[in-house]
Structure formats: C-alpha cells, structure tokens
VEXGUFI-198477 format. One record per residue: x, y, z of N, C-alpha, C, O, CB in turn. Coordinates in steps of 0.2 Angstrom, whole numbers, plus 5000, padded with zeros to 4 digits. Last residue first. Glycine has a CB too. Example, Ala and Ser with C-alpha at 12.3 -4.5 7.8 and 13.67 -1.06 7.14 Angstrom:
<rs>
506449895035506849955036506450005039506750065040507049975029506649725039506249785039506649845039507149835042505749785045
</rs>
This chain:
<rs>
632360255667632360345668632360345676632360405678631560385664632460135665632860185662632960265664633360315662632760185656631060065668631760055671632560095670633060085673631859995670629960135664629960105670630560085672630560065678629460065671630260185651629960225654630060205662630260255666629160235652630660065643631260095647630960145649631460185650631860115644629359975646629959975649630460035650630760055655630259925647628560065637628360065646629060035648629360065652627660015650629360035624629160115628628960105636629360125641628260155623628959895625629459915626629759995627630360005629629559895622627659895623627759865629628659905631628859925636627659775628627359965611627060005618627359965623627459995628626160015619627859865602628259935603627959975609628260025611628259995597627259755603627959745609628059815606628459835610628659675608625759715600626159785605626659785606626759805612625859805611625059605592625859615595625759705597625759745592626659585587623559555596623859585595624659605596624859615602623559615595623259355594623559405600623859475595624259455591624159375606623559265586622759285587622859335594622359345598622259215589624859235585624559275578623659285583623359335581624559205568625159215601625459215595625059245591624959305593625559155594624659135616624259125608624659145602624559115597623559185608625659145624625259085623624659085617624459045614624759085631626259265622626759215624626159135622626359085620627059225635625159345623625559355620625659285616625359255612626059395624624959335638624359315634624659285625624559235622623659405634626259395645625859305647625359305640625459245637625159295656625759525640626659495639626359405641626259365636627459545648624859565644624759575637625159525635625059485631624859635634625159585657624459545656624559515650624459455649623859595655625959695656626159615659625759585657625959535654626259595665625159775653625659755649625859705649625859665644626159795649624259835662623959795657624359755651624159715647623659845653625259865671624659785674624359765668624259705667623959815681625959965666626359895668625759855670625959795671626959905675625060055666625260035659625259975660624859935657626060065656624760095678624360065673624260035669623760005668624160075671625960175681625660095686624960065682624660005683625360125695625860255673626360215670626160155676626360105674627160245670624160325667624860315670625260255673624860215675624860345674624060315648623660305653624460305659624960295657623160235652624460305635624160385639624060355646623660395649623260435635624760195631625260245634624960295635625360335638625860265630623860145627623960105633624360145636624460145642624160035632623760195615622660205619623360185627623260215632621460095616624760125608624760225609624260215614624560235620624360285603624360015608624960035609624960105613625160125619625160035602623060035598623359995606623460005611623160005616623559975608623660055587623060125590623060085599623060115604621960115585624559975584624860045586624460085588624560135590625360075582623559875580624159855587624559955589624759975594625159785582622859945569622459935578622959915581622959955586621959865580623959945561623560015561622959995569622860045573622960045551624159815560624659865560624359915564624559935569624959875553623059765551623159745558623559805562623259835567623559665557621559815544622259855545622659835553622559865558621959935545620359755535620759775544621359775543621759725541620659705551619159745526620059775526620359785533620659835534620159875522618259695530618259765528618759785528618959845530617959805532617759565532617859575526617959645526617659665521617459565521618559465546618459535544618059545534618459525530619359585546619359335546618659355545618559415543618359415537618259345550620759355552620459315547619859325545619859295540620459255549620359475562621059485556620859415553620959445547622059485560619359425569619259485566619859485561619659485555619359555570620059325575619459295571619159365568618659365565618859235576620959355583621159305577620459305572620459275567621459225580620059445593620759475588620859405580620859415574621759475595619159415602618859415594619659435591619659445585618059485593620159415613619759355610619459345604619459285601619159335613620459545614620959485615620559425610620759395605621059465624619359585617619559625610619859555609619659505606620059715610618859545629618559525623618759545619618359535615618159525622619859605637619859535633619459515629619559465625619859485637619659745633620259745630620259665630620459635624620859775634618559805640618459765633618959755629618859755623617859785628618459865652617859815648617959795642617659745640617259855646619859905653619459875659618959845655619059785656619259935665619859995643620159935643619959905647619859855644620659935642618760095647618660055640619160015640618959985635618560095634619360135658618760105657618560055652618360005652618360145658620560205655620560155656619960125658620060075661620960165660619860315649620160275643620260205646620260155643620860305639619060375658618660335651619260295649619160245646618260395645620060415667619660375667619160345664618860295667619660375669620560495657620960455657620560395661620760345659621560475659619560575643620060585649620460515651620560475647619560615657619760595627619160595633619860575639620460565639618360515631619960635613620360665618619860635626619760675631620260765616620260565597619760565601620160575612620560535615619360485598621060585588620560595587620160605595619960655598620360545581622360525592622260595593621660625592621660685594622660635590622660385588622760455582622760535587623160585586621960455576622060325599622860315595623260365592623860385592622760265591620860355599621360395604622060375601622460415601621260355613620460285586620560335586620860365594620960425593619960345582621060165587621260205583621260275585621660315585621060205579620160125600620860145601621060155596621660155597621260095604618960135590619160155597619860185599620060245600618960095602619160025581618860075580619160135586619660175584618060055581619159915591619659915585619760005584620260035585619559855578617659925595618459925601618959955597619260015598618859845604617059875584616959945587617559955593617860005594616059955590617759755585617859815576617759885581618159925581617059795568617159675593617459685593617859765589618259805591617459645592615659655586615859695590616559755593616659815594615759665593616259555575616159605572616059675579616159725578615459585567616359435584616959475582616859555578617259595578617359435577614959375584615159405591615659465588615459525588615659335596614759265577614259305575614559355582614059375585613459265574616059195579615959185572615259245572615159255567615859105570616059155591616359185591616459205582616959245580616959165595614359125601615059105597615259155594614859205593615059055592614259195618613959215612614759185607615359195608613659315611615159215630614359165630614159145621613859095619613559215634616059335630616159245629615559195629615659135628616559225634614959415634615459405627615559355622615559335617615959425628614559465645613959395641614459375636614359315633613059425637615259575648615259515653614959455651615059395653614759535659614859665640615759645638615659585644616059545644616759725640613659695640613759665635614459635636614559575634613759715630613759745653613259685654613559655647613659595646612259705655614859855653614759805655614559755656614859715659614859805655614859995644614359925644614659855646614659805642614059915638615460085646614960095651614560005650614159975653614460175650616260095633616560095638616160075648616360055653616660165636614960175629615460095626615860075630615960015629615960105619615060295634614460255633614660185631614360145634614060275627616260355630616060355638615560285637615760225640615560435641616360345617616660345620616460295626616560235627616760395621615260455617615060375613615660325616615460265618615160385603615760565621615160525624615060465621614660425624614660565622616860595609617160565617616460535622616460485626617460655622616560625597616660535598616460525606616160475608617560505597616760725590616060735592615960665596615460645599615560745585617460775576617960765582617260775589617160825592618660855582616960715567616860805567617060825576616860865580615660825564617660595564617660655558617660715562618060755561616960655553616960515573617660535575617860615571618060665573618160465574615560515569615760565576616460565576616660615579615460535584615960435558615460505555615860545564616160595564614160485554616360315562616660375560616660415557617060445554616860375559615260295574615560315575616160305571616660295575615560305578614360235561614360335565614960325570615260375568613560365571614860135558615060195554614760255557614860305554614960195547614960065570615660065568615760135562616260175562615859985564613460035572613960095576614660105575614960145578613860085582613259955559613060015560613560055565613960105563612460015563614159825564614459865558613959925559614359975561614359835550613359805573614059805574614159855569614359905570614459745575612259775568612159835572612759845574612859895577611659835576612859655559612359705555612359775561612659825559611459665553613059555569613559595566613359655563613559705564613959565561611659545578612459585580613159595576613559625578612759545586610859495566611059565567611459605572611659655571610459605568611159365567611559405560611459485564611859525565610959395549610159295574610859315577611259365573611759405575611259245579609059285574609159345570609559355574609559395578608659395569609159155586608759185579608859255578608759285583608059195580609759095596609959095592609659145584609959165579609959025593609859095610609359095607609659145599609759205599608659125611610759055622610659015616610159025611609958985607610458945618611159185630610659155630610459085628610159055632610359185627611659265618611959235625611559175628611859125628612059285632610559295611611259255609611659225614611959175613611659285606609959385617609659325617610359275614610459215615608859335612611259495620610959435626610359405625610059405630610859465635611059515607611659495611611759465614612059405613611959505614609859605604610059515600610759485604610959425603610459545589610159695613609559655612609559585610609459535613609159685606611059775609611259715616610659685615610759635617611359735625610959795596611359765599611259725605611259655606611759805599609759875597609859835594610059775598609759725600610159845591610259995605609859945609609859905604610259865607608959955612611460025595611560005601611059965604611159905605611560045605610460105587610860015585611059995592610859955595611860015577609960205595609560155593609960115588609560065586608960195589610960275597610660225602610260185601610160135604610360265606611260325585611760285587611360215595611460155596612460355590610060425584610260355579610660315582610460255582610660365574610560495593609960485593610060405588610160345590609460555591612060555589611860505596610960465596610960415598611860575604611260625579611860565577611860515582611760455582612660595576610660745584610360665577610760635577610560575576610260675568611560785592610860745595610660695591610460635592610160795596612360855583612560805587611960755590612060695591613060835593611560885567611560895574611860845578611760785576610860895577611760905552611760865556612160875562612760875563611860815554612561005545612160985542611760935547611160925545612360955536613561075546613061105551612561075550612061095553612861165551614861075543614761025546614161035549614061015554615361005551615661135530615361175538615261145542615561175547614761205539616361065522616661095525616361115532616661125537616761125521615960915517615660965517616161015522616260985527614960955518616760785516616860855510616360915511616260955507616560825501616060695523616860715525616860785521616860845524617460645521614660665519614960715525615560755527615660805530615060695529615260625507615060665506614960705511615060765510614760655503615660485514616260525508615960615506616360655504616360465498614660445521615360455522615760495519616160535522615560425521613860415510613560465515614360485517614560525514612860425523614860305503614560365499614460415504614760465505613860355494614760195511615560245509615360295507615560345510616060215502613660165513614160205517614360235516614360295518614560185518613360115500613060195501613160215507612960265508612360205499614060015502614360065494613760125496613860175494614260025484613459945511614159955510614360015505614860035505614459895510612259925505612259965512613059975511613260035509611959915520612459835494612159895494612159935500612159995498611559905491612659735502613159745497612959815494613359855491613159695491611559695509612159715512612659745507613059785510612459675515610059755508610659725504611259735507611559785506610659765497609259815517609259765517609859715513610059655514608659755517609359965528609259935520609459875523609759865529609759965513609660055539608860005537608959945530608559905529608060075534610460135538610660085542609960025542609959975545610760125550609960215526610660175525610460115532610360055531611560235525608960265532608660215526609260165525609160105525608560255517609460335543609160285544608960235537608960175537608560305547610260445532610460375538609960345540610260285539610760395545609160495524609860465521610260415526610460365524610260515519608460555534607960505533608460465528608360405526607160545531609560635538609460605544608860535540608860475543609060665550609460735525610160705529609960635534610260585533610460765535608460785526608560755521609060685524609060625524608760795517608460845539607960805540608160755533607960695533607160865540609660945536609560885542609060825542609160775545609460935548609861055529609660985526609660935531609860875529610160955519609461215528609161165533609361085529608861065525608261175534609761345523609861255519610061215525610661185525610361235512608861485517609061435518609261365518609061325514608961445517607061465511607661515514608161485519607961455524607361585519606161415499606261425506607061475507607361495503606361345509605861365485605861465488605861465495605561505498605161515486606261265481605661295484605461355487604961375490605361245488607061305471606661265468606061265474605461255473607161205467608061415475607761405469607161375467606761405464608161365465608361325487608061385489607661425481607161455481608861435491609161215483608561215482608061265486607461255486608461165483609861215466609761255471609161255475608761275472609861305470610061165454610761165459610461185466610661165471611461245457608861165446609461105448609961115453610261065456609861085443608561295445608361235450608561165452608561135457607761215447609161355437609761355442609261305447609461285452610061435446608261365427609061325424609161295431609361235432609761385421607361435432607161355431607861335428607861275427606561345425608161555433607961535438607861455437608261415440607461575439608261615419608661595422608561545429608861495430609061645423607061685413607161595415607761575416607861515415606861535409607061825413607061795408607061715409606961675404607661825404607461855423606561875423606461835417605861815416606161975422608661815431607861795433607261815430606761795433607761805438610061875424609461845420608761805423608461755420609861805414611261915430610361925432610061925427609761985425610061995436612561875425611961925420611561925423611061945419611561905414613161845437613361895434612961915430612861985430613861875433612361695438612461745443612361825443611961855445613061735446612761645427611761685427611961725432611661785432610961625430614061605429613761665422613161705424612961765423613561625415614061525438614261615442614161645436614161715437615061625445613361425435612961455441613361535441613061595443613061415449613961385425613361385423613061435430612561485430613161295422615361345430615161405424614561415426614461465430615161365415614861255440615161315442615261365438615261425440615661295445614361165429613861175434614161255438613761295440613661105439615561125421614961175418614661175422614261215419614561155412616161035433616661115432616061145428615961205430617661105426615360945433615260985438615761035437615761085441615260955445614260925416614860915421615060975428614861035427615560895417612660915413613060965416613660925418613560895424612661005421611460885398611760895406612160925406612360955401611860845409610161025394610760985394611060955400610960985405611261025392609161105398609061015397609660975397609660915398608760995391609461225402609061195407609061115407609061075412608361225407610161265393610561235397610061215404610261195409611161275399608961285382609661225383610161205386610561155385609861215380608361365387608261355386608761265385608761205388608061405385609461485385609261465395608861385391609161335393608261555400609561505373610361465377610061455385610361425390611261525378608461545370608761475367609361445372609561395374609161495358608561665376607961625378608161545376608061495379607061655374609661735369609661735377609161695379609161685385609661805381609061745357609761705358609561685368609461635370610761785355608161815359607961765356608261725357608061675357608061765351608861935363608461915367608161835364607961795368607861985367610262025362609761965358609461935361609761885363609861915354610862125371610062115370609862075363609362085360609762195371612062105370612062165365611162135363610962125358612762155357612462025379612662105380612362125375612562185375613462135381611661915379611361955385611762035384611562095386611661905393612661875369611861885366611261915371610661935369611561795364613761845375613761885369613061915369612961985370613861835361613161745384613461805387613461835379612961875379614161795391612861645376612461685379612661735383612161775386612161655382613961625370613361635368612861655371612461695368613261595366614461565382614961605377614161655374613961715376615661545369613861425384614061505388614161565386613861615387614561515392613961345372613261405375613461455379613261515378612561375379615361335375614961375368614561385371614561435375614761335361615161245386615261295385615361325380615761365383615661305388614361135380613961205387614461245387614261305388613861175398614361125362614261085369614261145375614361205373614961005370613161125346613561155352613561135360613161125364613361205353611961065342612561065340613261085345613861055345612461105336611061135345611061075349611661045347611960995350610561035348610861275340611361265349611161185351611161175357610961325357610061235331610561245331611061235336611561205336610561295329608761205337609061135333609961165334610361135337608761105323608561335342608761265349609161215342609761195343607561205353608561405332608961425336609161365342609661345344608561485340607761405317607661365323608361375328608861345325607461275321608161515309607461495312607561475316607661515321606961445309609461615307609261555309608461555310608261605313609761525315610161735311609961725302609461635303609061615298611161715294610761745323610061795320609961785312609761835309610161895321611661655323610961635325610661685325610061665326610761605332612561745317612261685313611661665315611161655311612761625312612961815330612761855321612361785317611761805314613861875316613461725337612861735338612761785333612061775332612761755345614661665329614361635332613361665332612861635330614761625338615461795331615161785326614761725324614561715319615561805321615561785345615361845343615161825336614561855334615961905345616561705343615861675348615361735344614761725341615861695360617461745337617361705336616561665337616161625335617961695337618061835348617761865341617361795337616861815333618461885335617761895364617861795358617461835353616961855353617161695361617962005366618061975371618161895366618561855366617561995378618162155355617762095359618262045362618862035360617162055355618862295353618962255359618262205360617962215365618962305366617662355341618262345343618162325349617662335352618662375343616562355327616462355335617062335337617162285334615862295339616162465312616462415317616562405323616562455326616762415316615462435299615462475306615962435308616062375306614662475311615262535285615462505285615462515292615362575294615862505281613862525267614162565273614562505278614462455278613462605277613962435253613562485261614262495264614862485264612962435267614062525237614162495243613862505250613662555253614562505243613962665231614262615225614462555232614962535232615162665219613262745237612862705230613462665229613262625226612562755222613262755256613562765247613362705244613162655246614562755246612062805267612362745262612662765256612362785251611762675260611662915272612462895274612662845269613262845267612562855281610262915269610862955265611362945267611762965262610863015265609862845280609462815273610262865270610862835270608462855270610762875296609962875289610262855286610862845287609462925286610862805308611062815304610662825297610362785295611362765304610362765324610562845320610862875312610962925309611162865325610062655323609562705320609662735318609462765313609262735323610962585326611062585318610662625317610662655312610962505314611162575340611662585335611562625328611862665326611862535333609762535342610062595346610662635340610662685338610362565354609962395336609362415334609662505337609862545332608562365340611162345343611162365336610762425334610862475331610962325333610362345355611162365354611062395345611062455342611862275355609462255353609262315355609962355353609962405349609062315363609262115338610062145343609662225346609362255341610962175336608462085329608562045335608862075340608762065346608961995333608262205319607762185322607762125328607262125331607362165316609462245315609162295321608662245324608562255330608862375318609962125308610362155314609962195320610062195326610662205311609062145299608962095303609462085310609262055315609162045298609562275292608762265294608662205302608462215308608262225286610862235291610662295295609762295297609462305302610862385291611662125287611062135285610862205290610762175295610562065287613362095283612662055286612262125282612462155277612662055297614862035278614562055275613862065280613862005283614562015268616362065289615862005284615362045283615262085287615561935288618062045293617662085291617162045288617261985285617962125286619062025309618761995305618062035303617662065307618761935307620662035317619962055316619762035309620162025305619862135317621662005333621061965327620762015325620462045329620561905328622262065344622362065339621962035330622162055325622962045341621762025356622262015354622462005347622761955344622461985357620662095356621162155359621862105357622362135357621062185368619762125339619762095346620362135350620562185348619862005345618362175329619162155333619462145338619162175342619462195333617362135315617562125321618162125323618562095320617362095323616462255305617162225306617262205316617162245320617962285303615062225293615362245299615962215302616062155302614862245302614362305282614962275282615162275289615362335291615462315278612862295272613362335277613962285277613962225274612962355284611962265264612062315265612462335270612362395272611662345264611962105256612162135261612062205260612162215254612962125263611762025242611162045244611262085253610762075257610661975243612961985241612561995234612062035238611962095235612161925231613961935252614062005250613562005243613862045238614862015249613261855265613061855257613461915255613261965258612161855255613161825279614061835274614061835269614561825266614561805274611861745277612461785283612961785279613161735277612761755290610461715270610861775267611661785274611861845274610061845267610261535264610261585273611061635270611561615270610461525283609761475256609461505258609761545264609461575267608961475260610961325263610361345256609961405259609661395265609561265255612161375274611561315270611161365265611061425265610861275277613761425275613061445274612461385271612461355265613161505269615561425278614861375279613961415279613661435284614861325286616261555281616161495275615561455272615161455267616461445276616361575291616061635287615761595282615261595279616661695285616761475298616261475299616061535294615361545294616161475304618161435292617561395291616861435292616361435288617561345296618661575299618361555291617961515290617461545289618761515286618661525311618261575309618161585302617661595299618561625312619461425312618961415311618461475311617861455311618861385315620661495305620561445303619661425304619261405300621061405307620661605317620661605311620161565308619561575307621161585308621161485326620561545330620261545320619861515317621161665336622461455322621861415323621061445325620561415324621961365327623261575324623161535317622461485317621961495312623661475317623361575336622861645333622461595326621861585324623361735328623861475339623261475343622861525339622261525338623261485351625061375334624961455334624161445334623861415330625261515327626061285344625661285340625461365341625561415345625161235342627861235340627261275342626761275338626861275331627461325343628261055342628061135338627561165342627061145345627761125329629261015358628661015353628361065348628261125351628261005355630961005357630061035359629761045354629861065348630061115363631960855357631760915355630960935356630460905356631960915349632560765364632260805368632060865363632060925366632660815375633760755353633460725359633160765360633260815357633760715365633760745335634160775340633360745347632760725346634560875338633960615324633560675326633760705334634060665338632760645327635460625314635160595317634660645321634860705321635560555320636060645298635960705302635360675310634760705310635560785295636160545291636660565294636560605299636760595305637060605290634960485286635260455290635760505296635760505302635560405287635060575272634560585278634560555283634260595287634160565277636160545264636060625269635660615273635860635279635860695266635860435258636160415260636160485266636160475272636660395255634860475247634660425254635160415258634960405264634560345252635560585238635060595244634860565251634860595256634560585242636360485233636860525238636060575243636060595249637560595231635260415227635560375232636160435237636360425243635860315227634760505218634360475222634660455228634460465233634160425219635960505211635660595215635360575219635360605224635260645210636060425205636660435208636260485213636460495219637260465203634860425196634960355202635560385209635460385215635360275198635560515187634760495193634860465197634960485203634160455190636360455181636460515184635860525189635860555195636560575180636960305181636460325182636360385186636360385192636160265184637860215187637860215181637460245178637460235172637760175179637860225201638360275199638360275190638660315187639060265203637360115206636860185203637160235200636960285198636360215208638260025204637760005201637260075200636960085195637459935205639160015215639360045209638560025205638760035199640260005205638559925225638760015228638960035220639060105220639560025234638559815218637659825220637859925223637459975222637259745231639759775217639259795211638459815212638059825208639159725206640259755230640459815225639959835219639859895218641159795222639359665233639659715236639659765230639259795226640359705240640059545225639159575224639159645228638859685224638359505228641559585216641259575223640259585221639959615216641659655230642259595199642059615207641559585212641059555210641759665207643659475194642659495196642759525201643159505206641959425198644759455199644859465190643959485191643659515186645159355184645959555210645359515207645059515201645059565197644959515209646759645209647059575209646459535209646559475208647659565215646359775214646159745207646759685205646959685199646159805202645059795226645559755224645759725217645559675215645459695228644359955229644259885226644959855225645459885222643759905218644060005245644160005239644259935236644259875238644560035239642159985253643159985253643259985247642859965242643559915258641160125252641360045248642060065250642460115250641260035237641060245266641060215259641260155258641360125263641560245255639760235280640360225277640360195270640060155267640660185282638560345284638660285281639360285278639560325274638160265275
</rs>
C-alpha cells in the first residue's frame, strides 16, 4: 500500500483523505493496528505452494489416545486402579504405546498370552506395582490395541458393528495370531453378513486364504464367492448356468430389459479371460435356433402374412448379439459361411416392407465390420459370397437402418467395414462390385453407403500401378 500523498499546506482544510489516513495516528493503538493491517497485504501468497504435510504418526497417535481414552461404565481396559500389569506396544516404525490391562483376562482369551504369562509366578510381581511386558515389531499397533479391548467386551458382534471390513480384517488377523478365538469367531461372523465391495471381497478371500481358518467358519464366509465352497463340487463348469442366461436373455419379453441384460451377458463374457465357459457348439446351437426363427417369420412375411411380423427384428437383433459374442472369441468364420449361404432369405428380401425387414440388414453391417477390422479371417470365396447375397439388400435397407436403427449405427464405422470386406477380394472383383456401387451411388445419395475411399484404392490399384 502506497503512503498518503503529502499534504498541501496552501490549503486552509484537509482533505477527507488525509483525515481518514491521519486519524489513527492519534492513537498509539490504533497506530499499531493499522501499521499491522497494512503488513499483511504486502507479503502476497506465493503460487503453487505444497500442501502441508501431513504427519500420519501424528494421527496414528491421536487416535490411539482416543482409544486408550474412551472406556464405558464398568469396563476395567486401561484402568491403572485395578491393572496388574503393564503392557507396551511397539511397532517397527517407530510408535509405541504403554497401557494398563488385566493378566487374568489376558490369559483367559489370548492362547499366546495364556503360554506367555504362565511362566510368570506369583513372586515376580513387585509390591509397589505390576509387572511390566512388552511385545515389539507389531505390524498395526493400533489394531492390536483394538483387539486388547474386545477381550474386556461382552458383546463382540454389537462392537465390530461399528467397524467397517477392513478394520475387521486387521482384527482378525491380530486375533488369529495370538489365538483369540472369540475375536476370530465375531469377525468370521460379520464378514459373513456384511456386505462387500469388490476390492473387500479380494481382501476378504486372500486373508482366510492365508489363515486356514476352515474349521473355525471361514468357509460359510467364502460361500459367497465360491461355488466349489458352496456345493462342494470340483471345479467350474458354468456352461449350463451360462447357456440357461442366453436363452432366458434371447426369450425375454421386455425389450428394454433384453437390451441392458445384453449389454451385461456381453460385458461379462468380454472380462472373462479364459473363455471356457461356453462351448462353440452352445453358441452355434442357439444361434440356429434364431435363425430358423428368422426365415420362419420372413417368408410368412414375404408372403403377406403379416402376423408376428415383429419377430424378424426381435431374431435379427438376437443373431447380431451372438454374433458379437462369436466375433469376441474370434469363433465367427462358420456363421459367416452360414449367412452367407442364405439365399432363399436375401431372394424374398425385397417382398417383405422395409420397416420390419432393415433390422436384418444390421447382421450384414455386423459382418463386414467385422472382416473390415480383421476379426473375422474366412477365405475369399465366403467373402465374395456374402456380397454376392446380400450387398443389395444391404443397399436397400442402408437409408432406413441409418434413420431407424435405435442402436447407435455407426455410419462411418459400416462404409469403411465395406470398404475394407471389398478390398480383400481380387481386383477383377473389386471393379464389378465397385462400378456397381459407383451407378447406385450417383442415383440414391444419403441412402447409399459412400465407399469412395475403397473405390478410389481400386482405382489407383487398377490404373497406376
């Protein structure tokens, strides 16, 4: 802050200025006040400064007080009136902490103790105090005097209800090494009821792992995770689970619920790493069975018969998501062949309106992604087969899949799966589907997919080189 300019004494009054900056200087207090207010501005906060440290022993402490602290009505832990012993905990980084307990009540929970403390007779104890132990290098001093307290407690469960899963781990590991068996029945006990987030379910399984605590009821904990646990089979066959999870999905009747428990079977196949869970046989076996569906309802639709025409989209949408359950486990190329082979369906196509029809389509769309990508390797006279059957009816449902679709069609992501499906094939091949494409193009516009980057690859393949 800059000073009062000086004062003009060709004026006969000062300024309100001036009298409001001279006004505390009347006043040794005030004066002291204000040369204060004024310092604190100066020294502006500097940038990017780091955040205080926190000291983590400090707080370790902190609550280790509390807890020595807190005693309800009646309950002798850390009484130094009525203690005959002293026992010190220490840790390795460096905490240790001294508290008053009970050696009777000690021996009578703890085997550890109970072994410990036998050897000590009656005459070791000095009259003027008890006697004094201590246990070095624990691992959580803090846990460790956690489970000291649940041997002063009745009710052990109300207590550990207090406590969220990992405290109980802690605690139950304390209370498995130094055989409190009491402790170690309370904490199986409530992590059988508690629930579980899935980072406490990978605690929860590799702690019991490590204590072989099955004779004690570790086991009914781990029933939840396991179902070798739970029916003592050998094992994990889940194909039959698996398989009665795809038919229910391709059976259900809510469409809005078929779609979110898609995604889900989907998203959970994808994540299993082995893939052993379901047989190529189960998946083709299913798949055939929407297929006959399909042409079922097709060609009565072709037909004019009109009734339960909804389920050529309904079995359209089925074989669109096994086949990307089969492209996933790179398993497609028969399904491929098979789709590719149906030409009574791609012949009736245009018979059936084009409003309960396009969702077939999707499985084409489907298709040449995936050769597009690399997913799917099948030879060349499958691939030219499958445009041979069903690149005009792709042609024909295209405007009314990219306006209709509700499943996010990715126009971009089908013209370059196309694109690509059209360039594996050889180059006298390319040029008859291309030109084709190039007239069709030219006359429809937005309801035609644009390929002009595959068309333009086959040209300078066929006139530059």
């Amino acid at each position: 802050m800059s000073p009062p300019p000086p004062t003009d004494k060709t004026r006969s009054s000062p300024t309100l200025f001036e009298m409001m900056a001279n006004e505390p200087d009347n006043n040794p207090r005030n004066r002291t006040q204000n040369q204060a207010q004024i310092q604190v501005p100066i020294s502006a906060p500097r940038q990017n400064q780091p955040p205080p440290v926190i000291d983590k022993q400090a707080l370790t402490m902190q609550r280790i007080s509390d807890l020595l602290s807190t005693r309800s009505p009646g309950n002798q832990f850390n009484d130094p009136n009525s203690s005959d012993m002293k026992l010190t905990l220490s840790s390795k980084d460096g905490i240790s902490v001294s508290m008053n307990v009970h050696r009777q009540i000690l021996v009578a929970h703890s085997r550890f103790f109970a072994v410990k403390l036998s050897d000590r007779s009656q005459e070791t104890n000095e009259p003027t105090g008890p006697y004094s132990v201590e246990i070095a290098d624990c691992d959580d001093v803090e846990v460790y005097i956690e489970v000291l307290r649940l041997m002063y407690c009745k009710d052990l469960r109300k207590m550990l209800m207090r406590e969220d899963v990992s405290k109980v781990l802690g605690i139950l590991k304390v209370s498995a090494a130094i055989g409190f068996d009491a402790g170690v029945l309370s904490c199986l006990e409530y992590l059988e009821a508690a629930p579980w987030t899935e980072d406490e379910e990978e605690k929860v399984a590799s702690l019991l792992a490590e204590l072989r605590l099955e004779n004690v009821g570790a086991g009914e904990v781990l029933k939840r995770v396991s179902i070798e646990v739970s029916n003592g089979i050998d094992g994990g066959d889940n194909e039959e689970v698996l398989l009665k999870l795809l038919h229910v999905v391709l059976q259900g009747k809510d469409e809005k619920a078929r779609r979110e428990m898609k995604e889900l079977v989907l998203k959970m196949l994808r994540e299993n790493p082995s893939q052993n869970d379901l047989r190529k046989e189960s998946l083709y076996s299913a798949c055939d069975g929407c297929l006959e569906l399909l042409q079922r309802h097709f060609l009565r639709a072709a037909s004019s018969d009109l009734q339960d025409v909804n389920q050529i989209a309904r079995q359209a949408d089925n074989l669109h998501w096994i086949l990307d359950i089969l492209i996933d486990r790179q398993i497609a190329e028969d399904f491929l062949k098979s789709w590719a082979s149906q030409s009574e369906l791609s012949a009736t196509h245009s018979k059936v309106p084009a409003i309960h029809r396009f969702e077939v389509s999707r499985v084409t769309a489907r298709l040449f992604v995936g050769i597009g990508k690399g997913q799917l390797l099948a030879s060349k006279e499958a691939r030219f087969l499958l445009l041979q059957t069903w690149l005009v009816p792709f042609y024909n449902d295209f405007g009314w899949m990219m306006r209709r679709s509700s499943k996010g069609v990715d126009r971009h992501l089908i013209e370059d799966g196309l694109s690509n499906t059209i360039l594996t094939l050889p180059l006298a091949w390319q040029q008859d589907i291309l030109l084709a494409w190039f007239d069709r193009f030219l006359n429809s516009g937005e309801d035609c997919p644009n390929i002009q980057r595959g068309f333009e690859v086959w040209w300078r393949r066929a006139f530059w080189r």
